[in-house]
Structures are given as structure tokens and as C-alpha cells.
LONU-459717 format. One line per field, with one value per residue (C-alpha): x, y, z; residue in three letters; residue number from 1. Coordinates in pm, whole numbers, plus 32768, in hexadecimal, padded with zeros to 4 digits. Layout:
// residues N
c1 = X ...;
c2 = Y ...;
c3 = Z ...;
code = ALA ...;
pos = NUM ...;
END
This chain:
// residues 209
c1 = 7836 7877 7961 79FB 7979 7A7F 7A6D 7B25 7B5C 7B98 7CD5 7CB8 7E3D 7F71 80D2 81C5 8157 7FFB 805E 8145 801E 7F1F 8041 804B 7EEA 7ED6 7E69 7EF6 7ED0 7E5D 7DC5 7CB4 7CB9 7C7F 7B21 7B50 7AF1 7BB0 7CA4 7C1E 7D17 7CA4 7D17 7D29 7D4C 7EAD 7E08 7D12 7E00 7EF8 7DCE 7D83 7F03 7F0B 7DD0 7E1A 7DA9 7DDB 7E4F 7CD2 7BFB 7ADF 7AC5 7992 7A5E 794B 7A00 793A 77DE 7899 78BD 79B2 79F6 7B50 7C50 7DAA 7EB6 7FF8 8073 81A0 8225 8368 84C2 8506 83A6 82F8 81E8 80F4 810E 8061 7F52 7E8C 7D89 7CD1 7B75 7ADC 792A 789E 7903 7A7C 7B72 7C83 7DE4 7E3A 7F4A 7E94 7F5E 7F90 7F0A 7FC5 7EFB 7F35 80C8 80C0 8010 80EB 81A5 82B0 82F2 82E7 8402 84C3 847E 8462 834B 83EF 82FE 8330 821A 8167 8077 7FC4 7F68 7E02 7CE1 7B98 7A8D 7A29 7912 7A19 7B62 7BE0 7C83 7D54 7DBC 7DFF 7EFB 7EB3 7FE1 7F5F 7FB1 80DC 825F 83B1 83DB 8273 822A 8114 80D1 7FCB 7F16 7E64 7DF8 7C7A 7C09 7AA3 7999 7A1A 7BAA 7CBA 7E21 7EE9 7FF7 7FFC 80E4 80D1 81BB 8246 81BC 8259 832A 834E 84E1 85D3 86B4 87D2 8767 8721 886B 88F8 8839 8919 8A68 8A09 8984 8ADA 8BA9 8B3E 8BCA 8D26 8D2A 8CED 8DFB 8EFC 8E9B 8EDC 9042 908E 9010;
c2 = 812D 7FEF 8081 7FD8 80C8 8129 81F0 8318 845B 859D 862F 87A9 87D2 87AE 8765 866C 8682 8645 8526 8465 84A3 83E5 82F3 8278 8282 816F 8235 82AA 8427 845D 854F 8559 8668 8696 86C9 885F 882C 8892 879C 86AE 8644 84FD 83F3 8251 8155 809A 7F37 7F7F 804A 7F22 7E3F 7EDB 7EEB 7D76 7D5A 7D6D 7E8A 7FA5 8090 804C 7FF8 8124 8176 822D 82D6 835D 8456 84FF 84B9 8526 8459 846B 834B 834E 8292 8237 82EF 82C7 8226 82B2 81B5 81B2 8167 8047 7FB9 7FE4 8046 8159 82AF 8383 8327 841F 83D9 8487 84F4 8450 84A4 83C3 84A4 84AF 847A 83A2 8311 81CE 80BD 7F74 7E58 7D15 7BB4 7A8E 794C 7807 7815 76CB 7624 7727 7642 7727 7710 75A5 75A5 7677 77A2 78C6 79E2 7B33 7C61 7D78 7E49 7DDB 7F0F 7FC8 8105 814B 827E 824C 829E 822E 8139 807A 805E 7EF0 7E5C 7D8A 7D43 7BB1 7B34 79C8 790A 7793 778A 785D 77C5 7838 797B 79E9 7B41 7C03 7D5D 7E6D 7EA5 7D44 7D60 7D3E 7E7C 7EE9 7FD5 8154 80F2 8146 8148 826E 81D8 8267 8133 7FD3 7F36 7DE5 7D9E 7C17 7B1C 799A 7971 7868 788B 78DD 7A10 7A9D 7A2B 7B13 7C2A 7CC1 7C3B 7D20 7E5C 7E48 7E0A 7F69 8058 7F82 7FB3 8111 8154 809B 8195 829E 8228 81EB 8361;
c3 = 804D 811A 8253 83AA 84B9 85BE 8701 8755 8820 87CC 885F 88E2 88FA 87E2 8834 886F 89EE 89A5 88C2 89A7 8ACF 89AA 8963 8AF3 8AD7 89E1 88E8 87A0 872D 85D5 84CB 83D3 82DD 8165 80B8 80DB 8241 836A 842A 8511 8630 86DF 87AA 875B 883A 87D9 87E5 8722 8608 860E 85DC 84A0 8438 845C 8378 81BF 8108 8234 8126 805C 8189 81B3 8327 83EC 84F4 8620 86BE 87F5 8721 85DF 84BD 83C0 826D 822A 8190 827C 81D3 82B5 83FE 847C 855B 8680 85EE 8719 8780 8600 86BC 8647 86EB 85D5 84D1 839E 82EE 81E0 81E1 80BA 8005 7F1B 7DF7 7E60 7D29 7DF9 7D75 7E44 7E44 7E06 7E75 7DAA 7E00 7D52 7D5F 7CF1 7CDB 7D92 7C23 7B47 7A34 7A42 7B9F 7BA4 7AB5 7BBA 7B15 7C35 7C53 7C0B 7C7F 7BF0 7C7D 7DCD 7D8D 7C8F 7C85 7C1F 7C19 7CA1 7D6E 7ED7 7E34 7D69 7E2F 7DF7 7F0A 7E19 7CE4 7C80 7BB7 7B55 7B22 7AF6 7972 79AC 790B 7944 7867 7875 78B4 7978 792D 79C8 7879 788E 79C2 79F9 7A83 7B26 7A9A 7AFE 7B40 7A89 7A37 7AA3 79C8 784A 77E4 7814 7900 79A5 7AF6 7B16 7A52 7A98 7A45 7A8D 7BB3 7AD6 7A73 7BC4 7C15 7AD4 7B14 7C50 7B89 7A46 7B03 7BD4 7A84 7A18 7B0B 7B0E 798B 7995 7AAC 79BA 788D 799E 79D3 7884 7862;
code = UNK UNK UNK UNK UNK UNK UNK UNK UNK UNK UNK UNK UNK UNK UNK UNK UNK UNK UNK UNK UNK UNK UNK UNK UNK UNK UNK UNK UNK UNK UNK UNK UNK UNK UNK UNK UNK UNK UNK UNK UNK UNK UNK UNK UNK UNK UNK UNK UNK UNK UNK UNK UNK UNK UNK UNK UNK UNK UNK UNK UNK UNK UNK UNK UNK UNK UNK UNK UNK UNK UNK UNK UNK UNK UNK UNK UNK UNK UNK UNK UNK UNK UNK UNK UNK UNK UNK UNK UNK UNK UNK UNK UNK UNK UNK UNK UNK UNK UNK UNK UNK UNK UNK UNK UNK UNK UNK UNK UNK UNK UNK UNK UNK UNK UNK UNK UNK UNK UNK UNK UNK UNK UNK UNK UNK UNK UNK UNK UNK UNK UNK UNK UNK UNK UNK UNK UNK UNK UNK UNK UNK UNK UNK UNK UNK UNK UNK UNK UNK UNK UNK UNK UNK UNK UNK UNK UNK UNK UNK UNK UNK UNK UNK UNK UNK UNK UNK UNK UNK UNK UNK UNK UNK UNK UNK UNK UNK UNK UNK UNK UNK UNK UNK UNK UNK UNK UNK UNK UNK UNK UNK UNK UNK UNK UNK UNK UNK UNK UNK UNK UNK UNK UNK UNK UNK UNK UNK UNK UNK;
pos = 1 2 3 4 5 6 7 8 9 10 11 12 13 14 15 16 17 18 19 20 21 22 23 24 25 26 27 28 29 30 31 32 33 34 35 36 37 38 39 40 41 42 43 44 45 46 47 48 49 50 51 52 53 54 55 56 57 58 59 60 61 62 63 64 65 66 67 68 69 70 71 72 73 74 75 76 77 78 79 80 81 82 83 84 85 86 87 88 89 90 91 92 93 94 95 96 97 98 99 100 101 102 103 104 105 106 107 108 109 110 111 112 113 114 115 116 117 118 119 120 121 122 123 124 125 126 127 128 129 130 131 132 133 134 135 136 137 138 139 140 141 142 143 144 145 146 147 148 149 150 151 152 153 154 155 156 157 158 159 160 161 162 163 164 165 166 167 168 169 170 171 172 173 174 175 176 177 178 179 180 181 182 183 184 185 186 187 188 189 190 191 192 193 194 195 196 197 198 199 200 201 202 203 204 205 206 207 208 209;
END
């Protein structure tokens, strides 16, 4: 299982204390759990967290966290970050083996839009879904799923069932659904004006009532 090997510390004490004293620190308290193992609580430096914020696929990216000689393959499973700054004061990640059974969010990558037919005829890409959700193991997460639009026209449809997917991944969807549309800019125009026409008509039965 290819992995991005990080460096961390374990931290002795809990607590919102203990946190803000890793926080001036420059470094980020976090927890690895999961795998019927106990709770790990480490410590991250922030630059190096943010640096792999900044990077795609943080949600699939396998990390080798050393903690104090330790080692531990998990999977980044939340960031909790400060309501002002937006800057990370709390990560988790889960402990992940080579036989885990995982459910991810795989994002969506839409390539060649800029050659689309449809979009050269002003039509506008409509996404639907920017993720799909998918089981697998660690050996076969994808780190995206592409969408090619370059023979796409103005009322085509995209939908999750034609997707191309790997060896060992599935669907965790039982029915097929839209994840994008290439439509002309008068229907996304519509779209608000007929969603807001329903409550008004319903509040005029009301009175009527």
C-alpha cells in the first residue's frame, strides 16, 4: 500500500489546555484510532498538516504516521478547523490494514470542458455530484474518478452507472444516478424561479383554505 510518511509525537496529556499549549507550539493535536486498537493521541506539526490540506486527494491519500518509533497507516478522516483563521486546530485519522473494507467519497475530475461541443455553444456544466461514494479496500482506493466531456452537447447527461471503475471498487449506490449535465444558461436561470414558484402557490391554496 503506497503511503506519504509523516512525523509525529505522541501527546501524554488531553484537554483543551494541552491542546492550545500544542497549538502555540506549532503543532496540531490529533488522533488515530479504529482497527479494534486503542486510541493513539499524537501531535502534527501545522506546516506540515496544511501542506497536505493544500495537496488533492487528502481525504484518499494513505499516510505512515511515526509516532515516537510507532507506526501507524491510516486514512485522514476529519480536520476541524478555527471559525476566524480556517486554520486547523484538531485532525483524526483512521487506522487502516490491508484487508480493511473502507467507504470513501471519491471526488470527480472533469476534463476536456474547454473542447466540449456543448459548451462551445454556450451550453454551461451543471454538476450534480462532485463525489462518489464507493467500497473498497486500501489496495484499490482511486484518487479520482474522470468524466470526459470532449464529445459532450447541450442536454447530455452523465450518470454514475457508466463510470469506469477499478478491479475491487464498487458502488455504494443501488440506483443509477446523475452526477453532471451540460444545459443552456436558460435553464439554470429557471431552476431558482420554479423551486420559489412552489411555496408561493401553496401559501395561496392556504388562503383560499
Amino acid at each position: 500500500m503506497k503511503s506519504t510518511k509523516l512525523n509525529a509525537t505522541k501527546r501524554v496529556k488531553a484537554g483543551k489546555g494541552a491542546s492550545r499549549a500544542n497549538r502555540r507550539a506549532g503543532l496540531i493535536p490529533a488522533v488515530i484510532y479504529g482497527d479494534k486498537k486503542e486510541p493513539v493521541m499524537i501531535a502534527l506539526e501545522e506546516k506540515v498538516l496544511v501542506a497536505e490540506m493544500n495537496k488533492k486527494g487528502l481525504w484518499t491519500r494513505q499516510y505512515e504516521i511515526v509516532a515516537d518509533g510507532e507506526s501507524h497507516h491510516v486514512l485522514c478522516q476529519d480536520i476541524q478547523k478555527h471559525p476566524v483563521s480556517n486554520r486547523p486546530i484538531h485532525a483524526d485519522f483512521l487506522r487502516i490494514s490491508k484487508n480493511s473494507h473502507l467507504t470513501l467519497d471519491i471526488p470527480l475530475t472533469f476534463a476536456n470542458g474547454e473542447v466540449a461541443p456543448g459548451i462551445k455553444k454556450g451550453g454551461i456544466l451543471n454538476i450534480v455530484h462532485r463525489t462518489i461514494e464507493v467500497k473498497c479496500t486500501p489496495d484499490n482506493i482511486p484518487e479520482t474518478f474522470v468524466i470526459d466531456l470532449a464529445q459532450a452537447e447541450i442536454g447530455d447527461s452523465f450518470w454514475a452507472f457508466a463510470i469506469t471503475l477499478p478491479k475491487g471498487v464498487s458502488l455504494t449506490a443501488e440506483e443509477d444516478f446523475t452526477v453532471a449535465t451540460i444545459v443552456t444558461p436558460t435553464q439554470t436561470e429557471e431552476a431558482p424561479a420554479v423551486e420559489a414558484a412552489a411555496p408561493a402557490a401553496d401559501a395561496a391554496a392556504e388562503k383560499k383554505e
